[in-house]
N, C-alpha and C positions, 0 to 999 in steps of 0.2 A: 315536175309533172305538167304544170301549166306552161312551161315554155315549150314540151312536145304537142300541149294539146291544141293551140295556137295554130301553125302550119293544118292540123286537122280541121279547126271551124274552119278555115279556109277555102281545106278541100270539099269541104262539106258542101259551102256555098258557090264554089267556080263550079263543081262537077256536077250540080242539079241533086242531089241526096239531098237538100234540103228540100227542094221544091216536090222529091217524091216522097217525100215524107208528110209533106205538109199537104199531100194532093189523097194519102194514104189519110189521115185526119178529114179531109174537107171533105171526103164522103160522108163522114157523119155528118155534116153541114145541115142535112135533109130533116133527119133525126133532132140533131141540137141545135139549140140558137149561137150566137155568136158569142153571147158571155159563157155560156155554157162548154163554148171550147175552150175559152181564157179558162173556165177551171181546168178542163183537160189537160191543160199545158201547165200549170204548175202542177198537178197531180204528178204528169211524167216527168215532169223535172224534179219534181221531188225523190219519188222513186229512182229516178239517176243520181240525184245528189249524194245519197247515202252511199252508191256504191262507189264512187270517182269523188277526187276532191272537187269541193263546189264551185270554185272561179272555175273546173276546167267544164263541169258541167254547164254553165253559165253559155260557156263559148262554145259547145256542142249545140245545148239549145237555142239562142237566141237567133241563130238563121232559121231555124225552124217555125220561130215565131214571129221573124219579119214574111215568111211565105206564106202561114197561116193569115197575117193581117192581109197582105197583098192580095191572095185567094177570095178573101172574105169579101175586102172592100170595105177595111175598116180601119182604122186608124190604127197603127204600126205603136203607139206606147203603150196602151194597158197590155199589150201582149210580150213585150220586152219587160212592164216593169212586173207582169206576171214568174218570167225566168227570173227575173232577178231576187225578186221576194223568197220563191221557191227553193233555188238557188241555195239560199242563205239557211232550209230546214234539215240540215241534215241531223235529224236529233234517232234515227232508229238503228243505226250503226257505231262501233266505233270506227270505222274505218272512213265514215263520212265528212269528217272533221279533225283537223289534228289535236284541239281539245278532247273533245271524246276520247284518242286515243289515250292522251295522255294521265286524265284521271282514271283509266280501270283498271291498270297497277295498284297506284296505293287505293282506290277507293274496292278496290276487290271485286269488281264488275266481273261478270262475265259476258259475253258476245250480246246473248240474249236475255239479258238483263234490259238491253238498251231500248227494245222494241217496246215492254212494257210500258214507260212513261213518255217514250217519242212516238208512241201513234198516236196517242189524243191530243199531244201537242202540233201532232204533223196537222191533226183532222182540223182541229181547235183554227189551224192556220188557214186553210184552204176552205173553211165555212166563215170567218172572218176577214181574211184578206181579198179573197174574190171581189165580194161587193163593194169592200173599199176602194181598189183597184178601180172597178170600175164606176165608182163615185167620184172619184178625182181626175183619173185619165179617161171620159166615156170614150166608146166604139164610136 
């Protein structure tokens, strides 16, 4: 899956889908300050993580989040090591992790089992990770 998804970030970022992505975000600009879209951006990576494995979401967003800094005018790492923290939550699926899938056989999980203890864990992240982020990489 992440050797198709590859050629994809690719195309993402030669064909400008990133940069209309990231120009479809920078409207909120007005609205939100610029940490404020570093949470936007792992929110939505988050929510993409769970549904795609997460190195390939990783490589989906991270263009998104070199256009966002560029757009902004703001330093290009808390926005990357935003995908990347985000990236790494896929706890409300099993489909987002291949651990997940693999304990809800024997542990007798259902689908929606998983939601239950990965959304406070997702929240838990993206209200502590944010300000971290942007305590060691500023904008």
């Amino acid at each position: 899956m992440l050797g198709a998804m590859l050629p994809l970030g690719d195309a993402i970022q030669t064909t400008g889908a990133a940069d209309t992505i990231a120009q479809l975000i920078l409207r909120l600009s007005g609205v939100l300050s610029p940490s404020m879209i570093v949470g936007l951006l792992m929110l939505v990576t988050m929510l993409l993580t769970n549904l795609i494995n997460n190195a390939a979401a990783a490589v989906l967003m991270a263009p998104i989040g070199v256009s966002l800094a560029v757009g902004l005018g703001v330093s290009i790492d808390p926005m990357l090591m935003a995908v990347a923290v985000a990236s790494s939550c896929a706890f409300m699926t099993p489909i987002g992790h291949q651990s997940n899938t693999l304990i809800m056989g024997p542990g007798g999980y259902r689908f929606g089992d998983y939601w239950k203890m990965g959304l406070p864990v997702s929240i838990l992240f993206l209200i502590v990770g944010t300000p971290l982020i942007l305590l060691i990489w500023p904008l």
